[in-house]
Backbone as JSON Lines, residues from 0, in Angstrom:
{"i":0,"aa":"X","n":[-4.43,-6.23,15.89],"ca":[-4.25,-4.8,16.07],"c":[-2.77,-4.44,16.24]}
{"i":1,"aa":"X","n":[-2.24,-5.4,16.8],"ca":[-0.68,-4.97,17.23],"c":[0.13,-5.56,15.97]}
{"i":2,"aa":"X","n":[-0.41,-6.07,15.68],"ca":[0.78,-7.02,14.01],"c":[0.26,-5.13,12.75]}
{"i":3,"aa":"X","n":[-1.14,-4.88,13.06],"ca":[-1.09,-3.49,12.13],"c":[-0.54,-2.64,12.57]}
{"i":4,"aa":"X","n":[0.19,-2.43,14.01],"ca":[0.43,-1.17,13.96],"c":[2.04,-1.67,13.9]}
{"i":5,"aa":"X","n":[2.89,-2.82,14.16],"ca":[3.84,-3.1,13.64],"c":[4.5,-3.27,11.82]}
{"i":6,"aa":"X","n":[3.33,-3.37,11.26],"ca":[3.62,-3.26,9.65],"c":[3.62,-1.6,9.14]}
{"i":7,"aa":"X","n":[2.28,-1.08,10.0],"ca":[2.81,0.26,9.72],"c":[3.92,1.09,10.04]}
{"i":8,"aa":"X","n":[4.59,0.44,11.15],"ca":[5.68,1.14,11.57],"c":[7.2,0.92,10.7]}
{"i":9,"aa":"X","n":[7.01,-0.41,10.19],"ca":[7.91,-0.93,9.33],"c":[7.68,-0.37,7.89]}
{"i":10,"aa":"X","n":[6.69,0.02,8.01],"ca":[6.14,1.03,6.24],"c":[6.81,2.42,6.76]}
{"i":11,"aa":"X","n":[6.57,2.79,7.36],"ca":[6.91,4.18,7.82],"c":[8.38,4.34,8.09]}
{"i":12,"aa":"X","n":[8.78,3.56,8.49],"ca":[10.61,3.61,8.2],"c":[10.92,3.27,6.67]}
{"i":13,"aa":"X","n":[10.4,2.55,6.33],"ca":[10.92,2.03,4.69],"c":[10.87,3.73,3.78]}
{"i":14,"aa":"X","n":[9.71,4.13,4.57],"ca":[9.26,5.34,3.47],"c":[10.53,6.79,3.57]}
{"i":15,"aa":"X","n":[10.18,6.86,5.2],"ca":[11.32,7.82,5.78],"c":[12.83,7.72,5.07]}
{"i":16,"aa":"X","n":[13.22,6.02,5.12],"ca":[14.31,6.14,4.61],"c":[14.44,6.94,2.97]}
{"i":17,"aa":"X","n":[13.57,5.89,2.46],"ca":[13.2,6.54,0.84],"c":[13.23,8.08,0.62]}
{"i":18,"aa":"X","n":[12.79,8.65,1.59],"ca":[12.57,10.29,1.54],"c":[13.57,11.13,1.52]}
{"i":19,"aa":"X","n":[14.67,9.91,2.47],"ca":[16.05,10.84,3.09],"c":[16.67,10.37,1.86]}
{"i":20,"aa":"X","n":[16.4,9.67,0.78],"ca":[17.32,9.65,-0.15],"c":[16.87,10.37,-1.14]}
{"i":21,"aa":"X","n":[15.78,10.89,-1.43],"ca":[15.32,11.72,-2.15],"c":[15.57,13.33,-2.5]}
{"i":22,"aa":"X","n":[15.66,13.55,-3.77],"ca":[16.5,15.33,-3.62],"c":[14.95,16.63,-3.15]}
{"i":23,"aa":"X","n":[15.25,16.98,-2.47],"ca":[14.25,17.78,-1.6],"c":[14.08,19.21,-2.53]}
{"i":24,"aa":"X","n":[15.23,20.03,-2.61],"ca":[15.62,21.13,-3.24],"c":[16.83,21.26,-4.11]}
{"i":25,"aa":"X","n":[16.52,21.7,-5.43],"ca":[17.66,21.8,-6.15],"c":[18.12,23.12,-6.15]}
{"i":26,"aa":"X","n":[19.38,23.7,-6.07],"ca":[19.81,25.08,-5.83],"c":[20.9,25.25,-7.86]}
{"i":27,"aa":"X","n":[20.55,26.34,-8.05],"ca":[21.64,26.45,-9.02],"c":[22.25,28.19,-8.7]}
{"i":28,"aa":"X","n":[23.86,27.84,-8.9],"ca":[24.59,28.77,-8.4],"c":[25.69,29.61,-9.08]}
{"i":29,"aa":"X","n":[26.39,30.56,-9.75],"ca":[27.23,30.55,-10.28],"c":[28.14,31.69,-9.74]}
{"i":30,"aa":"X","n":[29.8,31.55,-10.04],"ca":[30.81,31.91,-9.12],"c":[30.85,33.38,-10.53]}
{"i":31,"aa":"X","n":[30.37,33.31,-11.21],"ca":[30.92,34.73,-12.47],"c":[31.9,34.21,-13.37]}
{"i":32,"aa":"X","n":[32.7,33.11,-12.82],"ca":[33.91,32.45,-13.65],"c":[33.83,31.13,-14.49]}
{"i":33,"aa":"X","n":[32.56,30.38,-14.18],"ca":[32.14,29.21,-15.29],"c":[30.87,29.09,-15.48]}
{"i":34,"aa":"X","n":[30.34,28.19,-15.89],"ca":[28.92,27.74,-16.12],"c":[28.13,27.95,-14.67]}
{"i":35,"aa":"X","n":[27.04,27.88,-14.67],"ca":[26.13,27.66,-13.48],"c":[26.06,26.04,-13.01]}
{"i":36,"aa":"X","n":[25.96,25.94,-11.92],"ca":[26.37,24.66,-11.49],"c":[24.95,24.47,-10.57]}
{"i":37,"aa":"X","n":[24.63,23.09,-10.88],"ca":[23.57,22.65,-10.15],"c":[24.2,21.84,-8.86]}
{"i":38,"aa":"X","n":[23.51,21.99,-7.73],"ca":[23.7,21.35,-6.68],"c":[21.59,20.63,-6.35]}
{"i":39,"aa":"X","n":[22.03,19.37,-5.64],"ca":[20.88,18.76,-4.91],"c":[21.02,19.04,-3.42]}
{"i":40,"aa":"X","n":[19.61,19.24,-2.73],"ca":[19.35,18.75,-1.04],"c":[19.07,17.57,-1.34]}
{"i":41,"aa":"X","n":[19.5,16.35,-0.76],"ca":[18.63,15.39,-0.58],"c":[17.97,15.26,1.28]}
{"i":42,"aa":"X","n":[17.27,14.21,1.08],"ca":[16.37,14.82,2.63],"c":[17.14,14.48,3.75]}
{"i":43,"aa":"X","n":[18.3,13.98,3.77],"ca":[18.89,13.58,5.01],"c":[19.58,14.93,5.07]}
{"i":44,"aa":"X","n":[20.38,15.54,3.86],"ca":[20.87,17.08,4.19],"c":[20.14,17.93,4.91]}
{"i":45,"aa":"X","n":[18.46,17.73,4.27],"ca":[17.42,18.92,4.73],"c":[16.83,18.46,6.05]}
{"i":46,"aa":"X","n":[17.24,17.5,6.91],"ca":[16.63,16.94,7.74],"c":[18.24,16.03,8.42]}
{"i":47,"aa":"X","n":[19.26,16.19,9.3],"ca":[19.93,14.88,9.57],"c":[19.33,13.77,10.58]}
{"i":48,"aa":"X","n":[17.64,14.27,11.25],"ca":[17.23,13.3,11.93],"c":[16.5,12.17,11.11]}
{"i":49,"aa":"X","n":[16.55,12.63,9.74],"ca":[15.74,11.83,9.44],"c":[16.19,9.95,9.7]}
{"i":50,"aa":"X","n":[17.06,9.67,8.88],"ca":[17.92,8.33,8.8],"c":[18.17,8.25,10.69]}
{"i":51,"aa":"X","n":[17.92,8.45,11.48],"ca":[17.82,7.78,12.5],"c":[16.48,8.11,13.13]}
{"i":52,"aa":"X","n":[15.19,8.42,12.5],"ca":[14.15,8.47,13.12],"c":[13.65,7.01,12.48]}
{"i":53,"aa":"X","n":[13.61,6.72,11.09],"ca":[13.95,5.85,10.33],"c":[13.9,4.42,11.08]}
{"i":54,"aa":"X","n":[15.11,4.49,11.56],"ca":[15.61,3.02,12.27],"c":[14.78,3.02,13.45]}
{"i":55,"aa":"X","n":[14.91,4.3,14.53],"ca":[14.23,4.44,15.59],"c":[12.77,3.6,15.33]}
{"i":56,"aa":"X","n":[12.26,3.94,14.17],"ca":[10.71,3.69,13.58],"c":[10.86,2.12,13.65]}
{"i":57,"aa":"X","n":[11.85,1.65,13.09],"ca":[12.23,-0.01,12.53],"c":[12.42,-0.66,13.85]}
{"i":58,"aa":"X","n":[13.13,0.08,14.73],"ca":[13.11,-0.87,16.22],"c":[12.4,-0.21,16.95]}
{"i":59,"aa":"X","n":[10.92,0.27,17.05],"ca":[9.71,0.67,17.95],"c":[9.16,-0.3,17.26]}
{"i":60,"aa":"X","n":[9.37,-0.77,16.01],"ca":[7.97,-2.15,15.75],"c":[8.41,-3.37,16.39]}
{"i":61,"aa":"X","n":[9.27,-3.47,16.97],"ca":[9.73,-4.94,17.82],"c":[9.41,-4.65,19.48]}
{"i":62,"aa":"X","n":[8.81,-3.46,19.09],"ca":[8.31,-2.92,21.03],"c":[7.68,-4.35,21.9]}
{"i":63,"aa":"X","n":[6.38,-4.3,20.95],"ca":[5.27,-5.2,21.37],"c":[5.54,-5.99,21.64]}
{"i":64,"aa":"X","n":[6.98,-7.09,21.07],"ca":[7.15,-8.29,21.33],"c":[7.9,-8.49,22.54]}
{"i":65,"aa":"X","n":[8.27,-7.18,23.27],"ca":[9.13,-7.04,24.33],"c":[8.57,-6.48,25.28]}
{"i":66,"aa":"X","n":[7.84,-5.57,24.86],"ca":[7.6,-4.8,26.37],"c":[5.57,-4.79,26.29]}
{"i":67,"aa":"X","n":[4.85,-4.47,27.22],"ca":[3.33,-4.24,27.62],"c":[3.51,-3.48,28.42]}
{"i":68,"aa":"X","n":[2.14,-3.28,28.63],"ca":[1.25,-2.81,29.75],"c":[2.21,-1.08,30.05]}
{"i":69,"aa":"X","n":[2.39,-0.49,31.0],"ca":[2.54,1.0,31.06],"c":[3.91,1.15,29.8]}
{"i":70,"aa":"X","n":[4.89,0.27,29.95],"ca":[5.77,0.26,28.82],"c":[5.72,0.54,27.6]}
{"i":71,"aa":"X","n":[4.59,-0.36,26.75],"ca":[4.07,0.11,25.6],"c":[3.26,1.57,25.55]}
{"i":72,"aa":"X","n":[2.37,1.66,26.61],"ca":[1.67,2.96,25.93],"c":[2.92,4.02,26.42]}
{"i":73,"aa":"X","n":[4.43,3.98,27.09],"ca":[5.57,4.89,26.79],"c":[5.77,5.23,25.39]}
{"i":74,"aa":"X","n":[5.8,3.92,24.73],"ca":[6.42,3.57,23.32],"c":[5.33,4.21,22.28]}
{"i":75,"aa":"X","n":[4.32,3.77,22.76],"ca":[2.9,4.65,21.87],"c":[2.82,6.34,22.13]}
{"i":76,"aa":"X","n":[3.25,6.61,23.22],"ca":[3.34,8.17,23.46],"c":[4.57,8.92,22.82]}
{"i":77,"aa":"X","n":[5.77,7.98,22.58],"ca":[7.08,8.22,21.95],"c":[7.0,8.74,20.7]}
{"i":78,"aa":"X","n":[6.25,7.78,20.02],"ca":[5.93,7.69,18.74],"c":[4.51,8.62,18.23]}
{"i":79,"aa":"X","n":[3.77,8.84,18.99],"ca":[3.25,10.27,18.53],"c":[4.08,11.59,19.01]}
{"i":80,"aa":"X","n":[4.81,11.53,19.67],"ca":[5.34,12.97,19.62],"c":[6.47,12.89,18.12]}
{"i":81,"aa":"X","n":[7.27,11.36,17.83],"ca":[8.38,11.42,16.66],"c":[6.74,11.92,15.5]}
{"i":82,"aa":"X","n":[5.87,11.09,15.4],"ca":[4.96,11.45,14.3],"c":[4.54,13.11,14.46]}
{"i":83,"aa":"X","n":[4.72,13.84,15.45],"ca":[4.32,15.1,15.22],"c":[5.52,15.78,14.48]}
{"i":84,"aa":"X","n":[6.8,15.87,15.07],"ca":[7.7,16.04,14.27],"c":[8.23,15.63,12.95]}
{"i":85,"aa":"X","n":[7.77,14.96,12.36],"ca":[7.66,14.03,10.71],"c":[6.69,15.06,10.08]}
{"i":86,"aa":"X","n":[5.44,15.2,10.75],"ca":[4.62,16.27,9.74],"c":[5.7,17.43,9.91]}
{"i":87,"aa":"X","n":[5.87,18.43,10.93],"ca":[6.28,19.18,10.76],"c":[7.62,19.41,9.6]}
{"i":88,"aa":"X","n":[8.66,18.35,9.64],"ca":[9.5,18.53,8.82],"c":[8.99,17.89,7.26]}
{"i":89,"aa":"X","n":[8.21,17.76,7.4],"ca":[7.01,17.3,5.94],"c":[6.95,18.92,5.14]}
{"i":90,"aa":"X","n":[6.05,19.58,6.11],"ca":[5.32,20.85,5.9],"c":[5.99,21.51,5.65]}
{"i":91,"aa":"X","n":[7.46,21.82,6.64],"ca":[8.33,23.02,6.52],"c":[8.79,23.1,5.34]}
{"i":92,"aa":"X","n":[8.55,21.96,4.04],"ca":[9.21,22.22,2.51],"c":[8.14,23.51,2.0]}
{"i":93,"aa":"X","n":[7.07,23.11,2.16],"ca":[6.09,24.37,2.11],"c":[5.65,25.52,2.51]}
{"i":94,"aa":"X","n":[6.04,25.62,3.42],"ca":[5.95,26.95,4.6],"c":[7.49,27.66,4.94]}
{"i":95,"aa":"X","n":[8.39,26.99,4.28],"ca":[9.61,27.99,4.58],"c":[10.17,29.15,3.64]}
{"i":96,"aa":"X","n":[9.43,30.19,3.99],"ca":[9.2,31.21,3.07],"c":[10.69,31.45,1.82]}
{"i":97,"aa":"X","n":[11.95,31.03,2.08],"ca":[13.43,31.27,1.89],"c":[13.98,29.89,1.95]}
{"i":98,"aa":"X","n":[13.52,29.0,1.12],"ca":[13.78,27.84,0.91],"c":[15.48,27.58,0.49]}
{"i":99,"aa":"X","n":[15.49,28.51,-0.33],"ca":[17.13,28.87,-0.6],"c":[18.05,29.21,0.09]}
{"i":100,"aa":"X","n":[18.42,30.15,0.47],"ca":[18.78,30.37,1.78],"c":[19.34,29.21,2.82]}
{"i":101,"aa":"X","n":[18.08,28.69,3.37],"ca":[18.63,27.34,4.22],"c":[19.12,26.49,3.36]}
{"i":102,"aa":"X","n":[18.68,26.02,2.29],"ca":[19.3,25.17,1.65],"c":[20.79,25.64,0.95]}
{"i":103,"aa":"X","n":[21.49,26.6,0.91],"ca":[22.51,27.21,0.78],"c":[23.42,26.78,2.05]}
{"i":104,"aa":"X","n":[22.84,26.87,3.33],"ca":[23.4,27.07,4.01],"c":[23.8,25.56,4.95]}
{"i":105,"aa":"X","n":[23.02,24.71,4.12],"ca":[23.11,23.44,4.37],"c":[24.43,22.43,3.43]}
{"i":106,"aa":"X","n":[24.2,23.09,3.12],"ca":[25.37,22.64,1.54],"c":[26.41,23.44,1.51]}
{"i":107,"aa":"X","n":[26.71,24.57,2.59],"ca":[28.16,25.09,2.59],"c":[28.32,26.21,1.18]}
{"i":108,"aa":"X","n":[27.1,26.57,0.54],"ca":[26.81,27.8,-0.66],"c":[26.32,28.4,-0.37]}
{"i":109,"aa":"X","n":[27.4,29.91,-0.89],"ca":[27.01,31.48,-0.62],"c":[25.77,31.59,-1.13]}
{"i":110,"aa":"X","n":[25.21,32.35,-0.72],"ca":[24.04,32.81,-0.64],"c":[23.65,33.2,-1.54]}
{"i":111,"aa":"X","n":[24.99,34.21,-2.08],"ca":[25.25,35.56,-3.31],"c":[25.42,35.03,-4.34]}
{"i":112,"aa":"X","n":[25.49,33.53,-4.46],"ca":[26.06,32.79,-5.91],"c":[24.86,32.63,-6.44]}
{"i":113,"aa":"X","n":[24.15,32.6,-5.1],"ca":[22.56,31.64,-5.72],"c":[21.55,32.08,-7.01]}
{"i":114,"aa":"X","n":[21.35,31.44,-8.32],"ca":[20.87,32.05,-9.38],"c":[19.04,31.62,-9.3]}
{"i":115,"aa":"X","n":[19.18,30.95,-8.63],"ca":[17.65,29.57,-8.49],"c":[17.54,28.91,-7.59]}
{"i":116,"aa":"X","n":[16.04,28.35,-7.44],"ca":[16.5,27.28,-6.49],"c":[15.24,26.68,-7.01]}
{"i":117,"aa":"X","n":[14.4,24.85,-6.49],"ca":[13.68,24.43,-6.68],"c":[13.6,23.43,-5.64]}
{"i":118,"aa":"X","n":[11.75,23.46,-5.45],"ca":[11.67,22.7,-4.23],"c":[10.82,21.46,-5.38]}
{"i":119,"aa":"X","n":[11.17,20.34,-4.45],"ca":[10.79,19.22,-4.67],"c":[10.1,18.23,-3.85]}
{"i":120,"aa":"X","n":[8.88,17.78,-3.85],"ca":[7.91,17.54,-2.76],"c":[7.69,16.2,-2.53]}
{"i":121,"aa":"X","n":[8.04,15.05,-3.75],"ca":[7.91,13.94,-3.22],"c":[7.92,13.0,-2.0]}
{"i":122,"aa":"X","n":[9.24,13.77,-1.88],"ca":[10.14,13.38,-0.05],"c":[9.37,13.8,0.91]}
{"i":123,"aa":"X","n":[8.91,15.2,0.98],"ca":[8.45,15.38,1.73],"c":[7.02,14.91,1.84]}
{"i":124,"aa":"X","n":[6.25,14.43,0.77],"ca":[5.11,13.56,0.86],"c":[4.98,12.45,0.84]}
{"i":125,"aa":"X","n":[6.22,11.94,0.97],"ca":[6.68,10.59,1.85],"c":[6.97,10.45,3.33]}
{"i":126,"aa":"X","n":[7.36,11.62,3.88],"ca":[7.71,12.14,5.07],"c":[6.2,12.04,5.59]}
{"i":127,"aa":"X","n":[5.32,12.87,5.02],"ca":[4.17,13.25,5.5],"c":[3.5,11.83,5.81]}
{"i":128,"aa":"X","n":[3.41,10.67,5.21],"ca":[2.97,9.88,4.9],"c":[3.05,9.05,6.05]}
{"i":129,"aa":"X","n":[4.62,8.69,6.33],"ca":[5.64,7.95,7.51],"c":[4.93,8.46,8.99]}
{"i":130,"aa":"X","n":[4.72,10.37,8.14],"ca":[4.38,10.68,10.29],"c":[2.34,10.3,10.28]}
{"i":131,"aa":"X","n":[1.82,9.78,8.69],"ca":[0.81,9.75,9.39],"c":[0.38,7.82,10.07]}
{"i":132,"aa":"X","n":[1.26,7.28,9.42],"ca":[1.6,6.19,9.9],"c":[2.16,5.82,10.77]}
{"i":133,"aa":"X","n":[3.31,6.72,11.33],"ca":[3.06,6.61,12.9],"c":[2.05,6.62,14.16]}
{"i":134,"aa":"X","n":[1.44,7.81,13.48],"ca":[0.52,8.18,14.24],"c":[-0.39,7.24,14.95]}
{"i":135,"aa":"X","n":[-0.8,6.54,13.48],"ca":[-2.08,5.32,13.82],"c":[-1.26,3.99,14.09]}
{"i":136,"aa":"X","n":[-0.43,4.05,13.95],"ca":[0.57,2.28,14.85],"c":[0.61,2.98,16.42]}
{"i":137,"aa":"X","n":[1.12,4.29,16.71],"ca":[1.12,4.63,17.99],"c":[-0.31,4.42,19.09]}
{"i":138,"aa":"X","n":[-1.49,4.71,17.82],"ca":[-3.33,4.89,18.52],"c":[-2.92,3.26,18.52]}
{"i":139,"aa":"X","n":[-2.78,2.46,17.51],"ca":[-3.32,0.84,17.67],"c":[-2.04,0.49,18.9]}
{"i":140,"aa":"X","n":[-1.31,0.95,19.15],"ca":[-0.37,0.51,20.1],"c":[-0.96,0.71,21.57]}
{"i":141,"aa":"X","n":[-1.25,2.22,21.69],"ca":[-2.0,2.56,22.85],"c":[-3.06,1.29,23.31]}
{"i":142,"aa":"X","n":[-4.0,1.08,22.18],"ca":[-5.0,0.27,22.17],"c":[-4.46,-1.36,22.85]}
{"i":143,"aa":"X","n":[-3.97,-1.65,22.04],"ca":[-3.47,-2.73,22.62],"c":[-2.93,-3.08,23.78]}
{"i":144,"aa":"X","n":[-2.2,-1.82,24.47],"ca":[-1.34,-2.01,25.29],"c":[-2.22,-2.39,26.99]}
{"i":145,"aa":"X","n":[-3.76,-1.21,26.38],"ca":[-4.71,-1.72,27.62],"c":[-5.51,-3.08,27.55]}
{"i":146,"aa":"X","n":[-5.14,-3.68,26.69],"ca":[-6.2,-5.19,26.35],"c":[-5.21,-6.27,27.18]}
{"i":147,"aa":"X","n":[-5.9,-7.05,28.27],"ca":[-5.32,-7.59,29.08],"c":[-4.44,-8.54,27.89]}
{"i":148,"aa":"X","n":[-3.51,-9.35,28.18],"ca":[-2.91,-10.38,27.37],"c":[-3.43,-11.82,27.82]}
{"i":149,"aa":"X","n":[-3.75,-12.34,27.01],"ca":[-4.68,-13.74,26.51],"c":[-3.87,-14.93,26.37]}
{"i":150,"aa":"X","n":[-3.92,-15.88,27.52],"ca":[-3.06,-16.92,27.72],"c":[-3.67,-18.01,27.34]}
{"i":151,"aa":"X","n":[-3.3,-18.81,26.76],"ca":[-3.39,-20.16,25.73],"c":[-3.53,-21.37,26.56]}
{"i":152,"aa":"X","n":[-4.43,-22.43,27.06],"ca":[-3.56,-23.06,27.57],"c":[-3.82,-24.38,26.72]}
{"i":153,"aa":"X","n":[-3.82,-24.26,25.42],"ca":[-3.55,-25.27,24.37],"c":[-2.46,-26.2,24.9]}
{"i":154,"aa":"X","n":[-1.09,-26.24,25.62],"ca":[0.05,-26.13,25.7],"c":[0.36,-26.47,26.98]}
{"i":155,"aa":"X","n":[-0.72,-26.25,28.12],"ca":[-0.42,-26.06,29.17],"c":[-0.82,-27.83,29.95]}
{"i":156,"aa":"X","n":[-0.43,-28.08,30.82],"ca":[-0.17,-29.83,31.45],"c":[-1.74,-29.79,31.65]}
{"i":157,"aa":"X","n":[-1.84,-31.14,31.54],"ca":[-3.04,-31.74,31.75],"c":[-3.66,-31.39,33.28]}
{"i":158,"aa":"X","n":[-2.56,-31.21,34.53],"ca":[-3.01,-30.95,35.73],"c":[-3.98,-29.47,35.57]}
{"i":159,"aa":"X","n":[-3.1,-28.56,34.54],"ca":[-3.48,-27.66,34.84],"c":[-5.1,-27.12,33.91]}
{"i":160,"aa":"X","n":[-4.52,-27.83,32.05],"ca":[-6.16,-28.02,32.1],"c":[-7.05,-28.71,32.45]}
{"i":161,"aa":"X","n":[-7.26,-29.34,33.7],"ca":[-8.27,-30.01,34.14],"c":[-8.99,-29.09,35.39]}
{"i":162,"aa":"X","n":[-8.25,-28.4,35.89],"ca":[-8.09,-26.54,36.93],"c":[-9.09,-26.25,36.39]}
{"i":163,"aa":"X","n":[-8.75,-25.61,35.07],"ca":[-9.06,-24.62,34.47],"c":[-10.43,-25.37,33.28]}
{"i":164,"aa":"X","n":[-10.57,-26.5,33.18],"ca":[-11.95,-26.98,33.12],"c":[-12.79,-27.0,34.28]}
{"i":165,"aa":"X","n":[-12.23,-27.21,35.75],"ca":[-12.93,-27.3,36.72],"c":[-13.85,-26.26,36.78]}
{"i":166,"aa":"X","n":[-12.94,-25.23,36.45],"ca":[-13.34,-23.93,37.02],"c":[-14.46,-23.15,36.47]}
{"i":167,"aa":"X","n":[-13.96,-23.48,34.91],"ca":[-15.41,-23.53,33.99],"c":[-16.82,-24.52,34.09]}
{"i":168,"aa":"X","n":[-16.56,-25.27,34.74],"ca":[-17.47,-25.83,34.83],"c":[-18.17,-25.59,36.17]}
{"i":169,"aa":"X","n":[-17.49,-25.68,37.19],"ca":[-18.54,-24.29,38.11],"c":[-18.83,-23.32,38.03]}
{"i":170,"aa":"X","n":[-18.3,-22.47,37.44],"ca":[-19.38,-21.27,36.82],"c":[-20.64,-21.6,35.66]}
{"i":171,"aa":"X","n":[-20.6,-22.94,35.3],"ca":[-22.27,-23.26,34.56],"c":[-23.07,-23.85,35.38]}
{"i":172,"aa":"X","n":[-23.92,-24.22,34.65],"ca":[-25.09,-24.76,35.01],"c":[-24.98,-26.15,35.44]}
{"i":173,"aa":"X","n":[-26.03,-27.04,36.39],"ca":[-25.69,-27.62,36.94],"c":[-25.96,-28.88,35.5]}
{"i":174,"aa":"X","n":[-27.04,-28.5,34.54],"ca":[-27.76,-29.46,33.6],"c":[-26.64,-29.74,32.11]}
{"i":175,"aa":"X","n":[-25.65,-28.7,32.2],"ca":[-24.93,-28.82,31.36],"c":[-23.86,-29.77,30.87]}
{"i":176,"aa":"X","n":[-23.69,-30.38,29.81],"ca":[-22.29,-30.86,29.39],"c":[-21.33,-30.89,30.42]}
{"i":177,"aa":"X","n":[-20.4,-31.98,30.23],"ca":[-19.21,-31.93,30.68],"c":[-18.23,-31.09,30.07]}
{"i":178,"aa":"X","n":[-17.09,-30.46,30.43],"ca":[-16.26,-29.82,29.38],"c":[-15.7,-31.33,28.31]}
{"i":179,"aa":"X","n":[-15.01,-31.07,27.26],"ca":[-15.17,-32.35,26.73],"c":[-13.61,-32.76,26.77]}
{"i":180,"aa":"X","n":[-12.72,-31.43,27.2],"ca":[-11.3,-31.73,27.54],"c":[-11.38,-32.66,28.66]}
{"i":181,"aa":"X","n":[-12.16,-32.14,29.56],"ca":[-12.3,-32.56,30.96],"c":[-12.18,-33.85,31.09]}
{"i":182,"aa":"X","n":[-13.28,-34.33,30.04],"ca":[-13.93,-35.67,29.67],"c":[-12.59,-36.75,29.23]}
{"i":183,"aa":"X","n":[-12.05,-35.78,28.52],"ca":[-10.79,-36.83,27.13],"c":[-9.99,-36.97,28.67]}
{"i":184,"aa":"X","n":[-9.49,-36.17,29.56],"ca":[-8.51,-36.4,30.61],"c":[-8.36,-37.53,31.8]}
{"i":185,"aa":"X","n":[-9.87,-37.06,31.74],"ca":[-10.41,-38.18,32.82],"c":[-10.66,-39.65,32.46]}
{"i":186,"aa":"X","n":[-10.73,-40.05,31.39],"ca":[-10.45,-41.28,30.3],"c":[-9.02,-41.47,30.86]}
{"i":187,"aa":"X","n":[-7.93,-40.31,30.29],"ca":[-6.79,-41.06,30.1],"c":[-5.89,-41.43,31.21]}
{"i":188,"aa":"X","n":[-6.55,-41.09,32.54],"ca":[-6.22,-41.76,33.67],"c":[-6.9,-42.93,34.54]}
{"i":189,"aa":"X","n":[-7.83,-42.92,33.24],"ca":[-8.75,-44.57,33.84],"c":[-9.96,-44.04,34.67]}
{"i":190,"aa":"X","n":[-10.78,-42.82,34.36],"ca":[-11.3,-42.53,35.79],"c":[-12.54,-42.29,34.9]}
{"i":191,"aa":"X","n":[-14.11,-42.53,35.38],"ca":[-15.25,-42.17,34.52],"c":[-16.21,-41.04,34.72]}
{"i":192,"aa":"X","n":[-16.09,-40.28,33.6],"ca":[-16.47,-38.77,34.13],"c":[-17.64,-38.33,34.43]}
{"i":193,"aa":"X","n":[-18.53,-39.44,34.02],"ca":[-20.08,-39.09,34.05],"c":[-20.05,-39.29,35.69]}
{"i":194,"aa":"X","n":[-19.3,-40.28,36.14],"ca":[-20.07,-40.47,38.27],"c":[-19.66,-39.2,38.69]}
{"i":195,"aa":"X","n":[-18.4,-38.8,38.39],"ca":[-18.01,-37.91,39.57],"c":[-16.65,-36.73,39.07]}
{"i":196,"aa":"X","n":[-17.0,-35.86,38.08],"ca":[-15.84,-35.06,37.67],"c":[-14.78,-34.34,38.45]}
{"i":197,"aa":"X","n":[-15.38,-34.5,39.55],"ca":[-14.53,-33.57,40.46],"c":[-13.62,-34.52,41.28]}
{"i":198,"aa":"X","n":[-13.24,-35.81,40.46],"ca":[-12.78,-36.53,41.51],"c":[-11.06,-36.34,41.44]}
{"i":199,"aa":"X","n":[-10.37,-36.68,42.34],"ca":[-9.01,-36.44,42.32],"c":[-8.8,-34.67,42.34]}
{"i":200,"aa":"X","n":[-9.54,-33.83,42.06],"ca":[-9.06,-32.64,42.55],"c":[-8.6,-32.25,44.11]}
């Protein structure tokens, strides 16, 4: 769950970036004295948070490997409020009644020159895309962040898995198996597990 919501987060920056390089709105303008001249928005013009929400996105997927428990679901709450703001600057290519205008005014062009303009949606349905992929790395983050963490003890000294066989083995039954770690341990100190498992504890 936490490796998906880290690939999505690493998709969702890859995309964001892609978006901010993408031309958003094309404006065409002319001064009365030459040709009409085309100018591009690209999305980092129409957006300058984008290229650092981006990275922000690229180092929130290395959260998990650093931080848990109230920490992460910070990082999961972070990241749905950046994913609410991603739709919104998604949408606003569509809903900004005077697309020209701002985009004039982003690019340092009069207003009065302006002959055209054209919006271009890719970016922003890459944008859209990034904030809905935040969204769900932020839910699988949340998720994760309450799932206790699961200790191995593949790894751990023989004193200690023989504990931690003990322990399992008093919580069963009295007719049951030996654990069979239990068994291999108690061999390799010369000791026989069928008389008496609990010996040397």
């Amino acid at each position: 769950m936490t490796r998906i919501g880290q690939l999505l987060l690493v998709t969702a920056a890859l995309a964001l970036w892609g978006a901010s390089r993408l031309t958003w709105v094309t404006l065409e303008s002319a001064d009365g004295l030459g040709q009409p001249r085309t100018t591009t928005l690209s999305g980092a013009t129409w957006s300058a948070a984008m290229v650092p929400v981006a990275l922000l996105l690229a180092a929130a997927a290395l959260a998990p490997l650093a931080v848990r428990g109230w920490a992460l679901r910070a990082v999961a709450v972070l990241l749905a409020v950046v994913s609410a703001g991603l739709g919104y600057l998604a949408i606003s290519l569509w809903v900004v009644p005077d697309v020209a205008a701002y985009a004039a005014s982003a690019v340092d062009l009069p207003v009065h020159a302006l002959v055209g303009s054209d919006r271009q949606y890719v970016g922003a349905i890459l944008t859209l895309l990034a904030a809905v992929m935040t969204l769900v790395a932020a839910v699988l983050l949340l998720r994760s962040a309450k799932q206790p963490r699961v200790t191995s003890t593949k790894y751990a000294a023989p004193a200690a898995r023989r504990e931690e066989a003990a322990r399992e083995l008093a919580a069963e039954s009295g007719d049951e198996k030996l654990n069979e770690r239990l068994i291999w341990d108690a061999l390799d100190e010369g000791r026989d597990p069928t008389t008496d498992h609990t010996e040397g504890r």
